[in-house]
C-alpha positions as CSV (number, residue, x, y, z in Angstrom):
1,X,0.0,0.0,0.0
2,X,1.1,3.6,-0.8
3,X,2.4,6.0,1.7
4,X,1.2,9.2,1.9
5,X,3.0,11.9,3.3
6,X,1.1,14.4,6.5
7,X,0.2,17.5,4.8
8,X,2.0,19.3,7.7
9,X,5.4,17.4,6.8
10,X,5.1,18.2,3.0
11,X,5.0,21.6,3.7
12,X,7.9,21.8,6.5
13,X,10.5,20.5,4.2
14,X,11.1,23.2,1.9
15,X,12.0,25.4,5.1
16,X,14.1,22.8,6.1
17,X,16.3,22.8,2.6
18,X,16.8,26.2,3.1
19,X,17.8,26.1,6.4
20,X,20.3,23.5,5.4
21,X,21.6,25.9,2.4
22,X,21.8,29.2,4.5
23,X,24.1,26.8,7.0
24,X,26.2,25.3,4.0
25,X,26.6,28.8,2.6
26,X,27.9,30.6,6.1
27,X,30.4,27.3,6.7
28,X,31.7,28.4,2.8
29,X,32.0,32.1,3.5
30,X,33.8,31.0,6.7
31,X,36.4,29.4,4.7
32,X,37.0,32.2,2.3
33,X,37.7,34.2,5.3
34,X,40.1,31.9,6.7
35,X,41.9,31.2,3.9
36,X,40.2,27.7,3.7
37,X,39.1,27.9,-0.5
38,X,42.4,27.0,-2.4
39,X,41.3,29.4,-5.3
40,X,42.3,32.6,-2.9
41,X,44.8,31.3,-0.9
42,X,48.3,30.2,-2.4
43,X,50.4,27.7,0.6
44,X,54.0,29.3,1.4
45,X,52.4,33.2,1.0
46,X,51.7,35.2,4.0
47,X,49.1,37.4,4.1
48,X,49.6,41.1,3.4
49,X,49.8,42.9,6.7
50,X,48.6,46.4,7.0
51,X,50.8,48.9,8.6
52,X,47.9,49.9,11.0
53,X,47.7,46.3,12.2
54,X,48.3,45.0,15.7
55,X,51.4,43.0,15.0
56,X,52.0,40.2,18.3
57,X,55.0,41.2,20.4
58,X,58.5,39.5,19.5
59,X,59.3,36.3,21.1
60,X,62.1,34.3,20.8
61,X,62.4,32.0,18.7
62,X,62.7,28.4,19.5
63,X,66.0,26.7,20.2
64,X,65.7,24.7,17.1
65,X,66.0,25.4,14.7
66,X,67.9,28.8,14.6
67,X,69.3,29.1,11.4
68,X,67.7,30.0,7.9
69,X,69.0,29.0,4.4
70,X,67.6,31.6,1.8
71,X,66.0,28.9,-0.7
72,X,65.5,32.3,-3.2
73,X,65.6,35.9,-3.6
74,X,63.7,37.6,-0.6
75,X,63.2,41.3,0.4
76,X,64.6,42.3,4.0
77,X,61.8,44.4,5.8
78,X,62.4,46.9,9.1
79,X,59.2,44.7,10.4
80,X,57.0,42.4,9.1
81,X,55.2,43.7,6.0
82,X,57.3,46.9,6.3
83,X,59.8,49.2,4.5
84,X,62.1,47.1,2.3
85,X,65.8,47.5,3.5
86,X,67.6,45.4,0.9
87,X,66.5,42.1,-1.3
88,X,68.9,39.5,-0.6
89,X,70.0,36.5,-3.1
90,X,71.1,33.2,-2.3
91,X,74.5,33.6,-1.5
92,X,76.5,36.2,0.7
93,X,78.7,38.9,-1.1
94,X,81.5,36.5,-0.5
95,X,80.0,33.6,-2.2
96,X,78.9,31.7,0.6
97,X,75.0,30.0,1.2
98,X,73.5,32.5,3.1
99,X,72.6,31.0,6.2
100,X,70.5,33.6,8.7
101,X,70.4,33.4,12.8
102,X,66.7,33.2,13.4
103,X,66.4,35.3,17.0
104,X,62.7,36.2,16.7
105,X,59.1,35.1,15.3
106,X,56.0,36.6,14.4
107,X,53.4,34.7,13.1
108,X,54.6,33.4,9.5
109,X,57.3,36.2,9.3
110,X,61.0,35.6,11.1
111,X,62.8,38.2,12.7
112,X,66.4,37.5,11.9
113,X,70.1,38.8,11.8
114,X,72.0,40.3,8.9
115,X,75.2,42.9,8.1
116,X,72.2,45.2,6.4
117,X,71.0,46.6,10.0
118,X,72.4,48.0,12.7
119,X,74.6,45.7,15.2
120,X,72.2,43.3,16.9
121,X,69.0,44.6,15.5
122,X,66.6,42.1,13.9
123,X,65.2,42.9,10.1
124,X,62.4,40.3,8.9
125,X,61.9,38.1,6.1
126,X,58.8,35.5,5.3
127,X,59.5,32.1,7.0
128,X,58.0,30.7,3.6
129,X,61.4,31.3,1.7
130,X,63.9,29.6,3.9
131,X,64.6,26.0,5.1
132,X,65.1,26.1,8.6
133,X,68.0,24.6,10.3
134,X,69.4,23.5,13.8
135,X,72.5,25.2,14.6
136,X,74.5,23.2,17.0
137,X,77.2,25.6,18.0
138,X,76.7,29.0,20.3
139,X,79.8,31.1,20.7
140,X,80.5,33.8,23.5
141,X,83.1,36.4,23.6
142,X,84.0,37.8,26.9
143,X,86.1,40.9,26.1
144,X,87.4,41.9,29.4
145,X,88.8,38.1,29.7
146,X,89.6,38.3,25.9
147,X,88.1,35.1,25.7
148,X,85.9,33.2,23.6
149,X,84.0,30.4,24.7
150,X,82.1,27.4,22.0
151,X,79.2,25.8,22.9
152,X,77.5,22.6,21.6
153,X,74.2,21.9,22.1
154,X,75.1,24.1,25.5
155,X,77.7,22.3,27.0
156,X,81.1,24.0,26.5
157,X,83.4,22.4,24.3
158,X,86.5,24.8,24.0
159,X,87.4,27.8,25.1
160,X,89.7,30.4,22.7
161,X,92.3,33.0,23.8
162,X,91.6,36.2,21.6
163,X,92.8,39.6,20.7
164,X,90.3,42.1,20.8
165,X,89.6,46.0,19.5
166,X,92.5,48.7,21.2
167,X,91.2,51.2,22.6
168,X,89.4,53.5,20.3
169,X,88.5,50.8,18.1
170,X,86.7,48.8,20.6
171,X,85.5,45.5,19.4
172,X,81.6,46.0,19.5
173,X,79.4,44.5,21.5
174,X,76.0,42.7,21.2
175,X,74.1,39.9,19.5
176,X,76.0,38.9,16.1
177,X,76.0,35.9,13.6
178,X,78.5,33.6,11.5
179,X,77.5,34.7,7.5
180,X,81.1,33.3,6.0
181,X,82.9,30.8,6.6
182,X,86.8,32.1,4.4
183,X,90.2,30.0,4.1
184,X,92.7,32.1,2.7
185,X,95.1,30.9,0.6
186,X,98.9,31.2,2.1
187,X,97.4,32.7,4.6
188,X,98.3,36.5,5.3
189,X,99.7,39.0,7.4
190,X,96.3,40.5,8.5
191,X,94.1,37.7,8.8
192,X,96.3,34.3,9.2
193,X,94.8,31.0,7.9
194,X,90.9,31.6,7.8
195,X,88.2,33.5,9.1
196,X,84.8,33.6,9.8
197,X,83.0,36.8,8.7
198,X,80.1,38.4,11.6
199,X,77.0,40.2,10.7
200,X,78.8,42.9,12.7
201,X,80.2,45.9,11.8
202,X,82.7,48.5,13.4
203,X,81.3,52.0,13.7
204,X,84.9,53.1,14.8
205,X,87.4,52.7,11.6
206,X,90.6,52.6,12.2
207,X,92.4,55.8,10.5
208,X,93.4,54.9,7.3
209,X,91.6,51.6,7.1
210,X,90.6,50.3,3.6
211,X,89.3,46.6,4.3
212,X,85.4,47.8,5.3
213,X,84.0,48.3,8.1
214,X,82.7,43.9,8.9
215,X,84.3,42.6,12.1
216,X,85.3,39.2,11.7
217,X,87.2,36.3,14.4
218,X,90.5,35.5,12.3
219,X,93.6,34.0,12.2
220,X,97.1,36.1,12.9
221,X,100.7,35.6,11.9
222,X,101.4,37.8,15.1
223,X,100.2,35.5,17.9
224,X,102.3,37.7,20.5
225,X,99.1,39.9,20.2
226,X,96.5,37.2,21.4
227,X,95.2,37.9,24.9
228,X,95.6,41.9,24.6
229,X,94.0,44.7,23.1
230,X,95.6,44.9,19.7
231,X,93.0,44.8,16.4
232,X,91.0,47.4,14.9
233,X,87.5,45.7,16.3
234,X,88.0,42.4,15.0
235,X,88.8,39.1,17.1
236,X,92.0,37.7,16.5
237,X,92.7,33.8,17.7
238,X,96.0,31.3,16.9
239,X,95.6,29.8,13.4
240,X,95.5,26.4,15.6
241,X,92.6,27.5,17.2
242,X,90.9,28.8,13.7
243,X,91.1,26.2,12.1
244,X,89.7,23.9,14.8
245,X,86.3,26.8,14.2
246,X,86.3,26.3,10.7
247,X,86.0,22.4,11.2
248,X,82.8,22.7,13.1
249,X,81.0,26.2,13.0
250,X,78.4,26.7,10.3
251,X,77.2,29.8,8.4
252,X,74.1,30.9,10.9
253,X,75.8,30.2,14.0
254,X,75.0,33.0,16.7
255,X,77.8,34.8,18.5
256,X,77.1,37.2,21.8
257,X,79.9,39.2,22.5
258,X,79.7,41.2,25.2
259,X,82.3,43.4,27.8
């Protein structure tokens, strides 16, 4: 036998369908809004951020990784989504990978360390164009000891003798990172074996001074000097010692120095 449906029913379930709809439609607007619809959101892109936005405060990043490879070209910012400082390629002005300390996040953006802002300020860059790594190594330079300390994975590992900035031409001070990792061939008067180049740089040039303004930690062919106040800013360590760095620091490896 046939059913028939109540009257009362028939009539309900149109208001039903569009109750369903309106509910459907809201859950798809939703999406749009969140970034959910794959037509208006592209993966790896952070959203534009308006300069009148509330932008979360800096916290550090966290212990691993720390270090950034550029994977391509990417524009440095003051903030995130701010003034553009400088775009930076792949590789360092020396030819190296360039490797970036990561010190600071904000949402997608990373807040990290470069010689293209002032000593031991963070610029920014979108955590969607690096490859992040863990950096293993930590070093500390204690000027009034002249002494620099390496860390691994926190536990201290060696500790360095080093010459430091005369007076005048302090050696500066603050939060810094490895960007070049250089053997020189021969070696030389000025900078022994090797050196690895800091994102630092020295606001106090020595008078007549034509090798730029970078600090570095390098090798010496006048180890008499290590243990006193003898460079122009830079930190000078045996060639023993430098190589021994150059086996095991990588490019993005942070160094505090401080008096």
């Amino acid at each position: 036998m046939r059913r028939i449906a109540h009257p009362r029913l028939m009539r309900a379930r149109p208001l039903v369908i569009v109750a369903v709809a309106v509910v459907l439609l809201g859950a798809g607007a939703a999406a749009l809004l969140t970034g959910g619809d794959e037509r208006t959101s592209r993966p790896g892109v952070p959203p534009p951020v308006r300069e009148d936005a509330q932008v979360p405060r800096e916290r550090p990043a966290p212990a691993r990784p720390h270090g950034a490879r550029l994977l391509r070209r990417t524009q440095l910012r003051r903030r995130p989504g701010g003034p553009v400082v400088k775009a930076l390629g792949r590789r360092t002005e020396y030819g190296s990978p360039r490797v970036l300390a990561v010190v600071a996040r904000r949402g997608r953006w990373l807040g990290v360390l470069t010689e293209h802002v002032r000593n031991s300020r963070a610029a920014w860059i979108p955590a969607a164009n690096v490859e992040l790594l863990h950096e293993p190594y930590r070093l500390d330079v204690d000027l009034s000891r002249r002494l620099l300390t390496v860390r691994r994975e926190g536990r201290v590992v060696r500790r360095v003798r080093v010459a430091t900035g005369r007076p005048g031409n302090d050696t500066p001070t603050g939060r810094f990172a490895v960007t070049d990792s250089l053997r020189i061939g021969k070696g030389s008067a000025a900078y022994g074996c090797c050196a690895l180049a800091l994102t630092g740089r020295q606001p106090n040039v020595p008078q007549g001074w034509t090798g730029g303004d970078r600090i570095a930690i390098h090798g010496t062919s006048n180890e008499a000097t290590i243990g006193t106040p003898a460079s122009g800013g830079c930190l000078r360590a045996r060639d023993a010692d430098m190589r021994w760095l150059m086996r095991r620091i990588t490019l993005g490896a942070s160094v505090r120095i401080r008096e």
